[in-house]
NUBA-846280 format. One record per residue (C-alpha): x, z, y negated. Coordinates in pm, whole numbers, padded with zeros to 5 digits, always signed. Each point is the difference from the previous one (the first is absolute). Example, Ala and Ser with C-alpha at 12.3 -4.5 7.8 and 13.67 -1.06 7.14 Angstrom:
// NUBA-846280
+01230+00780+00450/+00137-00066-00344/
// end
This chain:
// NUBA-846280
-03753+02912-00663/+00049-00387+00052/-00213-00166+00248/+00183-00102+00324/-00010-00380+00021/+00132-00210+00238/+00226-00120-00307/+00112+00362-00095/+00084+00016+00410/+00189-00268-00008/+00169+00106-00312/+00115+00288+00161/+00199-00192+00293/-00274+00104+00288/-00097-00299+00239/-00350+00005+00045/+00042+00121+00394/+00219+00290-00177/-00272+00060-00210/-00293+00051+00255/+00240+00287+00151/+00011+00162-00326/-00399+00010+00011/-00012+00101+00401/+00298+00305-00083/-00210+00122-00298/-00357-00049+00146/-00075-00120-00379/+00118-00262-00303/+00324+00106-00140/-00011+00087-00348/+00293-00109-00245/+00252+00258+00078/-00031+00008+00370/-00006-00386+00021/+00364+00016-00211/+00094+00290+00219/-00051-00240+00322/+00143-00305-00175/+00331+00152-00023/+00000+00193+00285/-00048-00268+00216/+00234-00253-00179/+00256-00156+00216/+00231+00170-00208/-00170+00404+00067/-00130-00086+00328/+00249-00243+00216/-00309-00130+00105/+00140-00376+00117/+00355+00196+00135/-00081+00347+00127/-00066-00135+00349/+00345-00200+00011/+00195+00340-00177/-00072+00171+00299/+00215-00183+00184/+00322+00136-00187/+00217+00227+00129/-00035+00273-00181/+00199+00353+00230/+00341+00142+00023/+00093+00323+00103/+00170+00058-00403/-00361-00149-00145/-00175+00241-00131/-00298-00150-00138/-00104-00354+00043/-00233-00240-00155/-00323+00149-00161/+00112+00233-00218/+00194-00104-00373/+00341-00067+00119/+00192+00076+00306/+00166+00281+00123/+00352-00033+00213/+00209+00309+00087/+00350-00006-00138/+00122+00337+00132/+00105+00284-00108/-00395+00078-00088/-00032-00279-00218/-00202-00284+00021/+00015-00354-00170/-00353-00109-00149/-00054-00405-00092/-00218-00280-00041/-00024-00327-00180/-00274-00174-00153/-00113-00315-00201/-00103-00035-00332/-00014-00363+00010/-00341-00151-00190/+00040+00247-00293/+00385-00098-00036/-00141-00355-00039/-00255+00071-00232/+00198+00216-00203/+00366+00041+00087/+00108+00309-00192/-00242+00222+00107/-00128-00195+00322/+00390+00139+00120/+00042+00331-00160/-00330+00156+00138/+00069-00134+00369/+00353+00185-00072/-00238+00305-00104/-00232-00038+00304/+00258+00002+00257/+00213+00310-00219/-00333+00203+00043/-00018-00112+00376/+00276+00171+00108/-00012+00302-00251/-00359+00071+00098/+00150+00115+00371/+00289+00256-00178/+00276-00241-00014/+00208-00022-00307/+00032-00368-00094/+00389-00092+00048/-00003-00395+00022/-00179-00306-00029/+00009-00354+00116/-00209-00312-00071/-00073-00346+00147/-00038-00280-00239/-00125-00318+00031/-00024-00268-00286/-00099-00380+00005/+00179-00292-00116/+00266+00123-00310/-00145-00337-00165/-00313+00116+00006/-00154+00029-00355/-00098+00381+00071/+00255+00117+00260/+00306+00114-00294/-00311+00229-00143/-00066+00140+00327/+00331+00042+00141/+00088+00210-00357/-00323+00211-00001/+00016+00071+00394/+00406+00139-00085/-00086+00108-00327/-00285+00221+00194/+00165+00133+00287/+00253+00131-00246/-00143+00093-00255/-00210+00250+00215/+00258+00118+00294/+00255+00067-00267/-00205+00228-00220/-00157+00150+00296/+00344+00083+00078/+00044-00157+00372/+00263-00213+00081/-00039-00369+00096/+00213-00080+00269/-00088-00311+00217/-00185-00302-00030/-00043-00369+00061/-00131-00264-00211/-00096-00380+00111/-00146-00332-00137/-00233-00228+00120/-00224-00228-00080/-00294+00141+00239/+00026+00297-00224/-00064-00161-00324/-00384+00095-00061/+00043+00335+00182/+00306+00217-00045/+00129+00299+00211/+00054+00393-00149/+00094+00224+00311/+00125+00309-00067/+00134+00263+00219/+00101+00347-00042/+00168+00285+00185/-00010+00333-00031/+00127+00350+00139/-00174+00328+00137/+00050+00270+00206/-00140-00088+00340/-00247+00343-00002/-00157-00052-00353/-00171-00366+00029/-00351-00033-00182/-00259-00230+00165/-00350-00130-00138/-00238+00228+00244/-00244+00106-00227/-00138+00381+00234/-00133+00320-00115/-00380-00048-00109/-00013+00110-00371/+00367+00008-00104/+00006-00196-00273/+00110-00336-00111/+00228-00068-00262/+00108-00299-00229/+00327+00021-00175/+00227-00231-00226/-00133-00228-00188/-00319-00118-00179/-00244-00229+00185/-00063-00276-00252/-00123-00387+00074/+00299-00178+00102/+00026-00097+00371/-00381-00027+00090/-00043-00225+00284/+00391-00020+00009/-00024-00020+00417/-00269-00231-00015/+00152-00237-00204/+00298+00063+00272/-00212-00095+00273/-00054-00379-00077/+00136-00319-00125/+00113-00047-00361/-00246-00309-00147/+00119-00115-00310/-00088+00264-00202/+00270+00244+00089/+00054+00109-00368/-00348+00099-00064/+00063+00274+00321/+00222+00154-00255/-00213+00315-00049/+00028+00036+00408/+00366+00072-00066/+00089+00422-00062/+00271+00113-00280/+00208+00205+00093/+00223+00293-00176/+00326+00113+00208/+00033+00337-00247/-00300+00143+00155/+00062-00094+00334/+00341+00205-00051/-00193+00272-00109/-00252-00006+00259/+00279-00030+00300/+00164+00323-00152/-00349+00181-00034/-00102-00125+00331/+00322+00111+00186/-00049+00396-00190/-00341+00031+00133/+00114-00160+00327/+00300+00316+00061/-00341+00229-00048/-00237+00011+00272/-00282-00139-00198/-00062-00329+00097/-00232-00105+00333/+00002-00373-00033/+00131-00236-00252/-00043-00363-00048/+00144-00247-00278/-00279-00195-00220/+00092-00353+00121/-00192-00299+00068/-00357+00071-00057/+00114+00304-00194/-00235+00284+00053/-00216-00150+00219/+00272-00066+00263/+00172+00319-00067/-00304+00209+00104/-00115-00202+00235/+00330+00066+00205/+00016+00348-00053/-00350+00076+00122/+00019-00284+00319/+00341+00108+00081/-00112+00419+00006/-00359-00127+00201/-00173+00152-00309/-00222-00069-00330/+00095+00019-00339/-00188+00064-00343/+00101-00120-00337/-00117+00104-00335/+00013-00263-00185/-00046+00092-00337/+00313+00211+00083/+00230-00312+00030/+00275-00014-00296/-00068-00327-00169/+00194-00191-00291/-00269-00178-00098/-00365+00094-00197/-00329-00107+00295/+00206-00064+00283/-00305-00011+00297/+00104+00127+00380/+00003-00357+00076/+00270-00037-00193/+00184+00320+00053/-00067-00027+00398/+00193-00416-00067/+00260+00072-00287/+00393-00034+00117/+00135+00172-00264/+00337+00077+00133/+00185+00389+00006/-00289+00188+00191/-00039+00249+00267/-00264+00159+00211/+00070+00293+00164/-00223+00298+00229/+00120+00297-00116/-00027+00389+00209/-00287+00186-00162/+00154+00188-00336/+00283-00198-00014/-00167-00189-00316/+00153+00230-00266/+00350-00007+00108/+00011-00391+00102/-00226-00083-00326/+00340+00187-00239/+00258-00210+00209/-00158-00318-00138/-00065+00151-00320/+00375+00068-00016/+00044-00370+00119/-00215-00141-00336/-00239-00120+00301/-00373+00007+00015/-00153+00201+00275/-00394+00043+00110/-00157+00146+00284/-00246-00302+00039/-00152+00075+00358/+00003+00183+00326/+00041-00077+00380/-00346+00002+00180/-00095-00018+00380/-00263-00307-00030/+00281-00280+00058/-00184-00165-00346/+00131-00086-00304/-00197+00131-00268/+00034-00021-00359/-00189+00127-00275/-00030-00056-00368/-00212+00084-00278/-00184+00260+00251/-00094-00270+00214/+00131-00148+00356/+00131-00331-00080/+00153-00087+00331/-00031+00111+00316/+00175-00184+00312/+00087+00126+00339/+00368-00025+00074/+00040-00154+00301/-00089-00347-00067/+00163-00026-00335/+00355+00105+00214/-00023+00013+00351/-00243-00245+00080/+00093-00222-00277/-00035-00387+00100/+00274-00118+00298/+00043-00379+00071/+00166-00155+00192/+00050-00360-00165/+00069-00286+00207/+00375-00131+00018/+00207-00278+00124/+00205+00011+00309/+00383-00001-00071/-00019-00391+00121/-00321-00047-00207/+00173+00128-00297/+00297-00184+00068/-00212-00315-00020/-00172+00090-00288/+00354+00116-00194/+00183-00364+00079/+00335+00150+00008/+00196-00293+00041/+00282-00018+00256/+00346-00031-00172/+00043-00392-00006/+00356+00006+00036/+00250+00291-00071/+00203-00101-00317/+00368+00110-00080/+00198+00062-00248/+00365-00027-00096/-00008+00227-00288/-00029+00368+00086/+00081+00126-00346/-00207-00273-00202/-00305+00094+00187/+00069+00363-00028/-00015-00014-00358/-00292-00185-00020/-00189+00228+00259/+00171+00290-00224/-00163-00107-00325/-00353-00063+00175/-00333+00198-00103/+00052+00164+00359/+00325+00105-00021/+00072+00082-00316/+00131+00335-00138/-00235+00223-00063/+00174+00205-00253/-00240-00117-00271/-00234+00200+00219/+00166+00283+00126/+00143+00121-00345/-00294+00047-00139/-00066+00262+00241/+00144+00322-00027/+00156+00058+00331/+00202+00275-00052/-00249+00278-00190/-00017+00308+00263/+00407-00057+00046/-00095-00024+00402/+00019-00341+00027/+00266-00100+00201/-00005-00441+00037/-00184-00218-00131/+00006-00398+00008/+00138+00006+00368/-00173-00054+00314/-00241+00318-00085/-00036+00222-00246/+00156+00377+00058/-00114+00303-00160/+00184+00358+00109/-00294+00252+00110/+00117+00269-00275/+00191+00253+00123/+00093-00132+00309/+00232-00234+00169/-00325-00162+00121/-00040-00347-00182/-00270-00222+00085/-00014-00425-00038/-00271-00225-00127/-00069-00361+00035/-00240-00268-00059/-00058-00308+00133/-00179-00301+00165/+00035-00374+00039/-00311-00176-00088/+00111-00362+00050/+00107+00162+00406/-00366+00117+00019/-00153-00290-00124/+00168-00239+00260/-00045+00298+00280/-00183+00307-00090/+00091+00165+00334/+00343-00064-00052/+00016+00043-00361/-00162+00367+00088/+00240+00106+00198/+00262-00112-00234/-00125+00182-00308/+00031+00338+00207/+00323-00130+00131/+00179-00038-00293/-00101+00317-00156/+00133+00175+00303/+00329-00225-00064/+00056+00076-00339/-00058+00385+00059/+00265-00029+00318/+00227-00186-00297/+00046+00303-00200/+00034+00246+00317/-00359+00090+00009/-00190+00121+00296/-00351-00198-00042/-00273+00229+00029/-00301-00111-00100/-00218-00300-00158/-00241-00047-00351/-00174-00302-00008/-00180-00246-00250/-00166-00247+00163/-00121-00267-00274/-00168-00342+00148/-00274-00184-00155/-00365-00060+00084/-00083+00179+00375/-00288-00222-00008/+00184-00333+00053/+00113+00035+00370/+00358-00160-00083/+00044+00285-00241/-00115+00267+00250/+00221-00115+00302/+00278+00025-00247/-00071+00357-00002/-00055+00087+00328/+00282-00180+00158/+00214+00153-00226/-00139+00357+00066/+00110-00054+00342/+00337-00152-00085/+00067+00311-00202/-00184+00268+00285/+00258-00178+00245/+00287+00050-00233/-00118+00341-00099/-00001+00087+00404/+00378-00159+00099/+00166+00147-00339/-00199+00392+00041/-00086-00071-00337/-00387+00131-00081/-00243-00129-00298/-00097+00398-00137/-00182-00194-00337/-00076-00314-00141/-00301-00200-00218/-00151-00354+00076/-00029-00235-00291/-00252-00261+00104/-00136-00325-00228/+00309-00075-00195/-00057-00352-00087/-00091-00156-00291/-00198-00243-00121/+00107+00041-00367/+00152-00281-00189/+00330-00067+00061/-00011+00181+00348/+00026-00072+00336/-00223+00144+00308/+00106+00199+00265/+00323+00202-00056/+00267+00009+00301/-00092+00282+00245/+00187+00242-00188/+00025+00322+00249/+00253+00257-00219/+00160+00227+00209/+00147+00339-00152/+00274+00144+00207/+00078+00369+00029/+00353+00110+00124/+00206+00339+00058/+00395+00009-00078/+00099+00367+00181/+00272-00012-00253/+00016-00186-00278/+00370-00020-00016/-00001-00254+00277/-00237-00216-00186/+00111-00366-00006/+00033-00241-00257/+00012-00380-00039/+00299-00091-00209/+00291-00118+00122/+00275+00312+00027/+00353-00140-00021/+00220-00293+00076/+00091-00098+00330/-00312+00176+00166/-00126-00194+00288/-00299-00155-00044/-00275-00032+00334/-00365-00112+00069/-00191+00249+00258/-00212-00225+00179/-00091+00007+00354/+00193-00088+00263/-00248-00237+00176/+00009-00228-00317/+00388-00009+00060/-00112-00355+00198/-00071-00275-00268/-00363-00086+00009/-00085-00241-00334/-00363+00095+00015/+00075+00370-00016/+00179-00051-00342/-00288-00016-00244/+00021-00214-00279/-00382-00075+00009/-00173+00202-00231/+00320+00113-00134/+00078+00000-00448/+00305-00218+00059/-00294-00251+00175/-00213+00035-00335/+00257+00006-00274/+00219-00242+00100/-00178-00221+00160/-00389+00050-00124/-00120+00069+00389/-00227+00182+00139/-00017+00000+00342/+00103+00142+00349/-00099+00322+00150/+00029+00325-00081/+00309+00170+00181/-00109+00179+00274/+00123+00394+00024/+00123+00120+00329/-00109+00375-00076/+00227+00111+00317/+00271-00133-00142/-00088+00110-00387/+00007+00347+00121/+00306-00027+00175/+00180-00156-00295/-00197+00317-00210/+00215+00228+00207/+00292-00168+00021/+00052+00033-00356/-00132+00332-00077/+00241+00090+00308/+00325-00182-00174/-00076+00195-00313/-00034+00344+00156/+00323-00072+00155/+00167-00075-00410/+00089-00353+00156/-00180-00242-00261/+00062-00014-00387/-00294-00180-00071/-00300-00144+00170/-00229-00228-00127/-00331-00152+00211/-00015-00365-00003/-00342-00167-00121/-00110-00254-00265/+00298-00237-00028/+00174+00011+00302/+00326+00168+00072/+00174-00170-00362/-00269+00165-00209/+00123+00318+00175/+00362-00011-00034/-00082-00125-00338/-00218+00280-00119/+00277+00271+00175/+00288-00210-00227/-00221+00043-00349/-00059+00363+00074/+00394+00028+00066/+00144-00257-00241/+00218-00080+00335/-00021-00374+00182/+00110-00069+00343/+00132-00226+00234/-00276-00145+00232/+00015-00093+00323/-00261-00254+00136/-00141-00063+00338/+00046-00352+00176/-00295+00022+00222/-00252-00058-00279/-00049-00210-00293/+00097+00181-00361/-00366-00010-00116/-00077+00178+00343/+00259+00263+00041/+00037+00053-00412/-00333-00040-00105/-00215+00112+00296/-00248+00290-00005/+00034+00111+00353/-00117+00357+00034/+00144+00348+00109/+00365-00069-00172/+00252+00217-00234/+00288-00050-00142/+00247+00287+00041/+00358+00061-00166/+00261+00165+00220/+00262+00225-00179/+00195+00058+00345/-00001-00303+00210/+00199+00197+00282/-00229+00289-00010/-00283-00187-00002/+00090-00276+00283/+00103+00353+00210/-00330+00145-00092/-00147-00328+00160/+00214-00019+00293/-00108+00336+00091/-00323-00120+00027/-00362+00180-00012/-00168+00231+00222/-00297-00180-00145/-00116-00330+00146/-00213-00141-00247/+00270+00022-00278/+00279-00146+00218/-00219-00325+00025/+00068-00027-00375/+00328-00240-00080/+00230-00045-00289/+00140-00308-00135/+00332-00020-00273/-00173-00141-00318/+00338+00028-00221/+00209+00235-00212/-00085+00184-00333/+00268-00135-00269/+00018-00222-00275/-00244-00114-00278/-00174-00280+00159/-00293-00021+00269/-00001-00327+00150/+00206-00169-00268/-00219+00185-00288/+00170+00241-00261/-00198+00316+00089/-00069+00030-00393/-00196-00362+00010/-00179+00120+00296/-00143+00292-00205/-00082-00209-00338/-00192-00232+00242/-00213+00262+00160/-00022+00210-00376/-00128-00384-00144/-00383-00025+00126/-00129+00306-00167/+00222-00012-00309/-00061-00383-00105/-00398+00045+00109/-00028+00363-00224/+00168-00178-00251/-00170-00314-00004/
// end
């Protein structure tokens, strides 16, 4: 065994404070193993140690949640005894190091989160962010990331069906993976982690443990210096075959009554795995070492207790259940081992070679793992310290259709067909949209569909992370409303850079409330979610901090998926309206946000302004205004408007029709503002029936909050133009950015 030196502490990502609790939890020195054990176990990335106390703070309960944060993924109830079962989480330093793999193992990770609970896979989604596209590295990353996530969802067999993708230069040192997955169970047979029953054994099944991954979450848990390629060996490989076979073999032994606990080797691998069994079941565990299945000749428990290697389970088993669970993996081509057993001395011990080479009590490697709470900047402190500069002036423009194209053909805005068709969106024939709003997949069998979406707007939280909070859960629950969704429930990935800096940290806390306050006024619960903390770089060519990035994965229930809605434009001569609320009927130029806004950027090289503010009433209002319109079968098409203004809107709904239409504009504000503005808590709707529908509003609602919400005439369908633009140059301007920069 290596000595423990301050340098082999300190190697291991433990402060020296951390390090003297080590010594008073043990009563001793640590010896190799145990030291690596605590090292990952109380990285920021295992532990939450800088955000647990701020997480708490989340709403996190709804009468159709059915389990919350703490377990894999989340559980919501989607009726009929069936349960939805999601999370999403970030894979973002090994996706820098390594592209490829860094993104098809943190599609593997999150596949075996939701899996491990019962749920058959049936979507994913991801979150991308990339640097500047003239970055000498970013074309590399951008086509290993895509190559990744495909290349492992589609053999795995689950369909990719939502997704957003941004650039920007804060990003350029320190890229983000986050994936998110969703699955479907019966509501009576969910697995949890709870390792109980002293002496039923412990099981490890899939894959073999090899060297790959070691100190994969430490490496996640700090800054990259300028040596991020020589962390290459942190980064796992992963192999979607096996994880196909081991979701089959794990859903056979799951209709059995075999399994106690099960838990997914993730970060940490099969330290964290049996650490959370036996903390979350208040009981000890044993593991034979020598009994682990390992790839490689002389692998030590140091290594074994550290190595990612992706594709592996652990599982407590009933008593004489080996035999029949141990052929269902045989079956499967899998490995299995009964490595271990579940104690009652709330320790982790592990043996090897006939001797005790570890032996840690539980509680303070989980439980009473280190909680700070870091110092931050007030709101006006961090205001200060951000130097968002007031918009100077408000510029115009007198070329709707110019600008359009330009904004069209930006990094931003761009198609993202390159993207999306390298993802097979369509394998399990349930999927239902995709490119929309949200992503819809049918729950099979049923008329039951549900909706996914992704999204956040980093330069919004930058400028205001309260605001910018509340925005990223408001426009999830906007683009789920879009397609006739219910919104139901919340996944989060919270990535922000060094906790330590207290700039950094009161980005993340104000925009933990922002979201807890949006979460509240929309009845729209975080059930899962992963913190990403350090991502900034001081590697060459990169920048520091990334934006406050927190990704928000939306969950959504369509009763009946033949009501779902669609963007593209329907027919000719359909009336064209923006849902916006009624109060904003009264010009106000300051409302109409053009600060912060792409047109700002593109067009004029700007940033500046404030975020736009989200009046969460008056979101939710406008949330079931629409969702109430398309029960009804008044609206053709909906679309939510967000990055570009109400012309990138109409524009996107023309492309996806190949149908232009007459505009009509609005005297009361400038072109830029009414145009180009990024106000929030607005669609755009389409209106088959204008009788019908003018009836419908005449009639009125029983509902007060959803008669404050107003509708303004925004034009006609017809015709191949959009503001003066042949629809067709429209769409070669927005197919340009990633065709002339693949290409290039």
């Amino acid at each position: 065994m290596s000595e423990i030196t301050p340098d082999v502490v300190a190697q291991h990502g433990l402060s020296e404070e951390e390090y003297e609790r080590v010594l008073n939890a043990l009563g001793r020195e640590p010896n190799l193993v145990e030291l690596g054990i605590f090292s990952v176990m109380w990285s920021e990335h295992c532990s939450y140690k800088s955000s647990r106390l701020h997480l708490k703070k989340l709403p996190t309960e709804a009468p159709w949640v059915i389990c919350g944060p703490g377990e894999n993924a989340g559980v919501i109830d989607i009726g009929d005894g069936q349960a939805a079962i999601f999370k999403m989480e970030s894979h973002n330093h090994p996706s820098y190091i390594e592209p490829y793999q860094g993104a098809a193992t943190g599609v593997g990770g999150i596949l075996r989160d939701v899996f491990t609970m019962g749920a058959r896979p049936v979507a994913n989604a991801n979150a991308l962010r990339f640097g500047r596209p003239d970055h000498p590295k970013m074309k590399h990353l951008v086509q290993g990331v895509v190559a990744g996530i495909g290349g492992y969802g589609n053999c795995v067999g689950v369909p990719t069906v939502a997704g957003e993708t941004n650039f920007n230069p804060a990003y350029d040192g320190n890229i983000l993976v986050n994936a998110m997955t969703v699955g479907v169970a019966d509501a009576d047979k969910i697995f949890y982690s709870a390792a109980t029953g002293v002496g039923n054994p412990i099981v490890y099944v899939g894959s073999k443990t090899g060297r790959d991954g070691i100190h994969g979450a430490t490496m996640a848990s700090a800054d990259f210096e300028e040596d991020a390629d020589a962390k290459r060996p942190t980064v796992q490989v992963g192999d979607p075959f096996t994880e196909k076979l081991l979701i089959e073999a794990c859903l056979e032994l799951m209709a059995t009554d075999a399994i106690v606990a099960i838990q997914d080797m993730g970060a940490a691998g099969l330290t964290s795995s049996s650490v959370e069994m036996a903390t979350n079941g208040k009981a000890g565990i044993r593991l034979d070492m020598d009994k682990v299945p390992c790839r490689e000749e002389g692998m030590t428990p140091y290594e074994m207790m550290l190595s990612e290697s992706q594709e592996r389970m652990l599982m407590v088993l009933k008593p004489g259940k080996e035999e029949m669970a141990a052929a269902i993996f045989e079956k499967w081509e899998l490995d299995f081992a009964v490595i271990g057993e579940v104690t009652d001395t709330q320790h982790m011990v592990l043996e090897f070679g006939g001797e005790v080479v570890c032996d840690i009590p539980l509680g303070p490697l989980a439980a009473d793992a280190p909680e700070y709470d870091r110092p931050y900047l007030s709101k006006e402190e961090y205001t200060a310290w951000a130097g968002i500069k007031p918009m100077a002036d408000r510029p115009d423009t007198s070329d709707v259709g110019g600008d359009l194209l330009t904004l069209l053909a930006s990094p931003n805005l761009s198609s993202r067909s390159w993207i999306s068709e390298q993802y097979d969106s369509q394998v399990g024939a349930d999927t239902l949209q995709t490119g929309g709003d949200a992503g819809v997949v049918r729950v099979h069998g049923t008329k039951k569909a549900l909706a996914i979406s992704t999204d956040c707007t980093p330069r919004y939280v930058h400028a205001d992370p309260y605001e910018g909070g509340k925005q990223a859960i408001a426009e999830a629950y906007r683009n789920l409303c879009a397609v006739g969704a219910r919104p139901l429930a919340v996944t989060n990935c919270l990535n922000f850079a060094n906790p330590q800096r207290p700039e950094i940290m009161a980005q993340f806390v104000h925009a933990l409330e922002g979201m807890g306050a949006a979460c509240r006024a929309l009845d729209f619960p975080i059930v899962s979610g992963n913190v990403s903390l350090y991502n900034e770089s001081k590697a060459t060519g990169g920048g520091s901090a990334i934006l406050p990035t927190p990704a928000i994965g939306g969950v959504g229930l369509i009763d009946d998926y033949a009501k779902m809605m669609t963007m593209p434009f329907k027919a000719e001569g359909e009336a064209i309206y923006l849902i916006w609320p009624e109060e904003w009927a009264t010009p106000d130029p300051e409302r109409s946000h053009i600060g912060k806004s792409l047109w700002l950027a593109e067009i004029h090289g700007r940033d500046e302004g404030r975020a736009p503010p989200v009046d969460l009433t008056l979101e939710k209002n406008a949330g079931e205004g629409v969702r109430e319109l398309i029960e009804a079968g008044l609206v053709s098409a909906v679309h939510d408007v967000s990055d570009g203004g109400l012309a990138v809107t109409l524009a996107e709904m023309a492309m996806a029709s190949g149908m232009g239409a007459e505009t009509i504009g609005n005297d009361d504000y400038t072109q830029a503002q009414w145009w180009f503005g990024e106000d929030q808590g607005r669609y755009v709707i389409t209106v088959p029936d204008a009788e019908a529908f003018n009836a419908y509003l005449a009639k009125g609602t029983e509902n007060e909050d959803t008669a404050r919400v107003g509708f303004r005439r925004l034009g006609t369908v017809g015709g191949n133009e959009l503001f003066g633009v042949p629809v067709t140059k429209l769409r070669e301007a927005h197919k340009s950015f990633f065709s002339k920069w693949m290409e290039g």
